[in-house]
N, CA, C and O of each residue as an XYZ file, in Angstrom:
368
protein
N      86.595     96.848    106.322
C      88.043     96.766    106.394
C      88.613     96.527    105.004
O      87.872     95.932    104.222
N      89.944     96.939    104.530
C      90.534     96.260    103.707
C      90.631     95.096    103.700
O      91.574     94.587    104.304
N      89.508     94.136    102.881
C      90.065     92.484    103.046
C      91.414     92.386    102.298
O      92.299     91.938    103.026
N      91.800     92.676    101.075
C      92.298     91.945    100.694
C      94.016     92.033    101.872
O      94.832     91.141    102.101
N      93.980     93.321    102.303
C      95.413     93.234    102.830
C      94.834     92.433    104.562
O      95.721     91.880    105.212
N      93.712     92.444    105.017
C      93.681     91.902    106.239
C      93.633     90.215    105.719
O      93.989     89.426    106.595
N      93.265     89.663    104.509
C      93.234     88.362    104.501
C      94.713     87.895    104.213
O      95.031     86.710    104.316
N      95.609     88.893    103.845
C      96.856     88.712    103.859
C      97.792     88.640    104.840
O      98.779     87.906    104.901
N      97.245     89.798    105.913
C      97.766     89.704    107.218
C      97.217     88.986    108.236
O      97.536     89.265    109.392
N      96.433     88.092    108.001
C      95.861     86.534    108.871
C      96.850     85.570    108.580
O      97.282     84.910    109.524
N      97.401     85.316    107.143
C      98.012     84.616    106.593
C      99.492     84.431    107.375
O     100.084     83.405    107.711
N      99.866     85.957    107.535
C     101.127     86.101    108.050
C     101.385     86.084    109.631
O     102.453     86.014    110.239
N      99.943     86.180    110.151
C      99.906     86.342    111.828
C      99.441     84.937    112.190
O      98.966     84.674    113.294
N      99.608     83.987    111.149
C      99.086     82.475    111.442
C     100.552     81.517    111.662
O     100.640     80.368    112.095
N     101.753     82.545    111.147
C     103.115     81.977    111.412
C     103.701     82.240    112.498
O     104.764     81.729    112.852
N     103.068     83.046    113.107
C     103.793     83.896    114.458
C     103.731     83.528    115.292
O     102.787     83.933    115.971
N     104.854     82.268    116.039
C     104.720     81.676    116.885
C     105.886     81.670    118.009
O     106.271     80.623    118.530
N     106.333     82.763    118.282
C     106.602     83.420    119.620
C     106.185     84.362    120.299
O     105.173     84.877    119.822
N     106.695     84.976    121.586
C     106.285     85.860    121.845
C     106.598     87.326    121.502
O     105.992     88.329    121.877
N     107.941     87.208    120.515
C     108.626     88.015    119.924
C     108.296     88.184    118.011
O     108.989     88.954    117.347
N     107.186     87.360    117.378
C     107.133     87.344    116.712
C     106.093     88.665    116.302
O     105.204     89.099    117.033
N     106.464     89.194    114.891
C     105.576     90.537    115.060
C     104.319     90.121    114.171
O     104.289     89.125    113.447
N     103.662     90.708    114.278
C     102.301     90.626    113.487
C     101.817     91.890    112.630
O     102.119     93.039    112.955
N     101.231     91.656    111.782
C     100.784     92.455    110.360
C      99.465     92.684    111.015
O      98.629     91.961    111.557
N      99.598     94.080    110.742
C      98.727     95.267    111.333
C      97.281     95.083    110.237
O      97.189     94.909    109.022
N      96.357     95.207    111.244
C      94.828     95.549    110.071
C      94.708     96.428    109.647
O      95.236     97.338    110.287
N      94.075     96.798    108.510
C      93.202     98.126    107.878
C      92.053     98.235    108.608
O      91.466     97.426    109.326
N      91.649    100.268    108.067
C      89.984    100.099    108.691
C      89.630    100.384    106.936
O      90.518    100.664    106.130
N      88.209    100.248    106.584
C      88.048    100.586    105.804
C      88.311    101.512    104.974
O      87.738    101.364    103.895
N      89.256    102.822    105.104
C      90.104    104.144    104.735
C      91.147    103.813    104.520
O      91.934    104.731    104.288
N      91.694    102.394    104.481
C      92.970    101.813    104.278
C      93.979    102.284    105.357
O      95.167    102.208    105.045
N      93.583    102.878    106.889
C      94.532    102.783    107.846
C      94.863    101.788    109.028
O      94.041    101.302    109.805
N      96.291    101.571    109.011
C      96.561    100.708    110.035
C      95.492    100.970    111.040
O      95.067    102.118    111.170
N      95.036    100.007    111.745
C      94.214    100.058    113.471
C      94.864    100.816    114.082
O      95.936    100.760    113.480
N      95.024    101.730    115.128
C      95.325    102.470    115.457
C      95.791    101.237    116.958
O      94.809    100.654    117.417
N      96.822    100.984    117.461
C      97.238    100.800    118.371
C      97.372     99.245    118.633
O      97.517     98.630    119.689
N      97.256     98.717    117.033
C      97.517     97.737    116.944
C      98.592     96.995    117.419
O      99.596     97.654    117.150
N      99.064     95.452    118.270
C     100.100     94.877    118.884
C     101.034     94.942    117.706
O     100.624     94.787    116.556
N     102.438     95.198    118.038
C     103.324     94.548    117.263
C     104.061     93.290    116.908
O     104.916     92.800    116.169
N     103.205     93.062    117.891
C     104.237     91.626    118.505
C     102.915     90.675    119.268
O     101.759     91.082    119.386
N     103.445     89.302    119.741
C     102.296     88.626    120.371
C     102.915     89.054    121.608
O     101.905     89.539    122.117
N     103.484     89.168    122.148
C     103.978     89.541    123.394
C     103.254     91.056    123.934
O     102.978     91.129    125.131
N     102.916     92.409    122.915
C     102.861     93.014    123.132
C     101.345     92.850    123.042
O     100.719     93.058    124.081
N     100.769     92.557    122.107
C      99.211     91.041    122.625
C      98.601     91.230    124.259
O      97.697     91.852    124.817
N      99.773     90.218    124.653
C      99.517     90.138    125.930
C      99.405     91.320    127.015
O      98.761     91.158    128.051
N      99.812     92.053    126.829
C     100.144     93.481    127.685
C      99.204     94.272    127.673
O      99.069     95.066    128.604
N      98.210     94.237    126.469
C      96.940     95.044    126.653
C      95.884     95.372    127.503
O      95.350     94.622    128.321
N      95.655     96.358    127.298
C      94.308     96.107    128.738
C      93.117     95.692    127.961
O      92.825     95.438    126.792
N      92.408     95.748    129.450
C      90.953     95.793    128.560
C      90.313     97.047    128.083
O      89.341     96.780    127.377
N      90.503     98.225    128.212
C      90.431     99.181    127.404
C      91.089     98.959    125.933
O      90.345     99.260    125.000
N      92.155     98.559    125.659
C      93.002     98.383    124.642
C      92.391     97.308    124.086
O      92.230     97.268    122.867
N      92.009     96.386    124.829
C      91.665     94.945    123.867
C      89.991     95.407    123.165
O      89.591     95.157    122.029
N      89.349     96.044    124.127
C      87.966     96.543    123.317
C      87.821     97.696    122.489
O      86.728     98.199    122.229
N      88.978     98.140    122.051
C      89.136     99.259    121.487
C      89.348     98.630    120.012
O      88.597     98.921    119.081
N      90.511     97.685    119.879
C      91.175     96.806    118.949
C      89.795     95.757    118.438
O      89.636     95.577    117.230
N      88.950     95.179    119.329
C      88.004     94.490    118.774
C      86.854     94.963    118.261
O      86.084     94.258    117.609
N      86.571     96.770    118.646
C      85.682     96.999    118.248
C      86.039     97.531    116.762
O      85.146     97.621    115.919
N      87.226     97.839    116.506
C      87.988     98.595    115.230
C      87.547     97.214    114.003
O      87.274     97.318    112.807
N      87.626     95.892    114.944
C      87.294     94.714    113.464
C      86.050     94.497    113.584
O      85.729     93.423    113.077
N      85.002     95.211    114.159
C      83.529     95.081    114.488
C      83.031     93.654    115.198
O      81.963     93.082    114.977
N      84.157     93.205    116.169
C      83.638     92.322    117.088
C      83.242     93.110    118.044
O      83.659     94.268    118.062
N      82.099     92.505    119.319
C      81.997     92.724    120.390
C      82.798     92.626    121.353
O      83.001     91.443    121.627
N      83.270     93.238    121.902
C      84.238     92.827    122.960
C      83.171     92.374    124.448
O      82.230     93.067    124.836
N      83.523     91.355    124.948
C      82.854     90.770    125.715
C      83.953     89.350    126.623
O      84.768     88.543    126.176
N      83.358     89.665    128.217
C      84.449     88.325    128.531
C      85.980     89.126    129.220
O      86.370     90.225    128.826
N      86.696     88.293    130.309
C      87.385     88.500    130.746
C      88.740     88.624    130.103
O      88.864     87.869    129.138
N      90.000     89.519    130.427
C      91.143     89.718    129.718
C      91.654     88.335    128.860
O      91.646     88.325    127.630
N      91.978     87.488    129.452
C      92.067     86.204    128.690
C      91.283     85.592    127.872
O      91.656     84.601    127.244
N      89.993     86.148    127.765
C      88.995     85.486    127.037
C      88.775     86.883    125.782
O      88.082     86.780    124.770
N      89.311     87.733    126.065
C      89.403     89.018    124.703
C      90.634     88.643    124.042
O      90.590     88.645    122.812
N      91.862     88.281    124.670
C      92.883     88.243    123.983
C      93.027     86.938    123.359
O      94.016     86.624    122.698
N      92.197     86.310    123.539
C      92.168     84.831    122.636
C      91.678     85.063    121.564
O      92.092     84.688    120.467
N      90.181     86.096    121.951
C      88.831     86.211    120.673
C      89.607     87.137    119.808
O      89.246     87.027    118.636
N      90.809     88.254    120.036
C      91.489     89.138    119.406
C      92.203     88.108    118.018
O      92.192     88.172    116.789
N      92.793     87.171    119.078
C      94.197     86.479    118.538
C      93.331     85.505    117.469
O      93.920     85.272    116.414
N      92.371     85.080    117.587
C      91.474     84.151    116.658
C      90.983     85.148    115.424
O      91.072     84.663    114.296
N      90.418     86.644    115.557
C      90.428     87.741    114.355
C      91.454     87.888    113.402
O      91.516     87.984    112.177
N      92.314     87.875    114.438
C      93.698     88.395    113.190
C      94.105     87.372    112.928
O      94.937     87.780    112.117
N      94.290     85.888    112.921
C      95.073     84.868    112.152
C      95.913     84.224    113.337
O      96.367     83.148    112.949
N      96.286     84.514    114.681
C      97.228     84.155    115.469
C      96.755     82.152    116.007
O      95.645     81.760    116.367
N      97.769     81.483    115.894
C      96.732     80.202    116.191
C      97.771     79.686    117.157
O      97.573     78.569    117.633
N      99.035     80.470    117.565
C      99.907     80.222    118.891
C      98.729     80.846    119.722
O      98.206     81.858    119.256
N      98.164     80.230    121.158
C      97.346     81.034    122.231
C      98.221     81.065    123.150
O      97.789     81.722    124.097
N      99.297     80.650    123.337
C     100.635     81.158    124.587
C     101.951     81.712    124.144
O     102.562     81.783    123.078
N     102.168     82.116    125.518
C     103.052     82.856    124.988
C     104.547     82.366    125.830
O     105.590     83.008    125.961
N     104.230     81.133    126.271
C     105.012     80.386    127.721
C     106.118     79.873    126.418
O     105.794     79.426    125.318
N     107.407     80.088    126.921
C     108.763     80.167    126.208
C     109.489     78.553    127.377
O     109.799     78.612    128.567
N     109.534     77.585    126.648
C     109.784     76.322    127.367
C     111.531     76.543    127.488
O     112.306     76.445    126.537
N     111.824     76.790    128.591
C     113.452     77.169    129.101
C     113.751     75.510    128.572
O     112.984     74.586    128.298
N     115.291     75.644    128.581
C     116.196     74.503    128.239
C     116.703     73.660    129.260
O     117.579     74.084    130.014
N     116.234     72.473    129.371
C     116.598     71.475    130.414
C     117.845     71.657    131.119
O     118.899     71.855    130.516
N     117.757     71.593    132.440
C     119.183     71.455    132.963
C     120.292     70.480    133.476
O     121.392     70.919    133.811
């Protein structure tokens, strides 16, 4: 992979703490974005598991483990250190 721009975009996906917050796309080693990379943590969540083992195999993890247990091991690759995405409504 491109480290130097993926150690940059850990940096920036380590601030992203909504579900609306977007996240900085990886390189593959050819210097191209991942191909179908989330934009967002919200959009994170929406993946399948086709999508989530597609995305983990692009950073040469194994994909292994149930939807919640890929999208954590995803969110721990790229820099993400919000693991929810639960939006606390305003007291009434």
């Amino acid at each position: 992979m491109c480290s130097s721009h993926n150690a940059l975009a850990i940096t920036r996906n380590s601030h992203a703490n909504t579900p609306a917050s977007r996240l900085s796309a990886f390189r593959t080693d050819d210097n191209a974005v991942i191909p179908n990379f989330p934009p967002t943590i919200h959009a994170l969540h929406r993946l399948t598991h086709e999508a989530l083992d597609q995305l983990l195999n692009s950073l040469g993890v194994v994909p292994a483990g149930t939807l919640v247990e890929k999208q954590t091991i995803l969110k721990y690759h790229i820099g993400v250190t919000v693991m929810s995405t639960h939006v606390p409504q305003p007291a009434e």
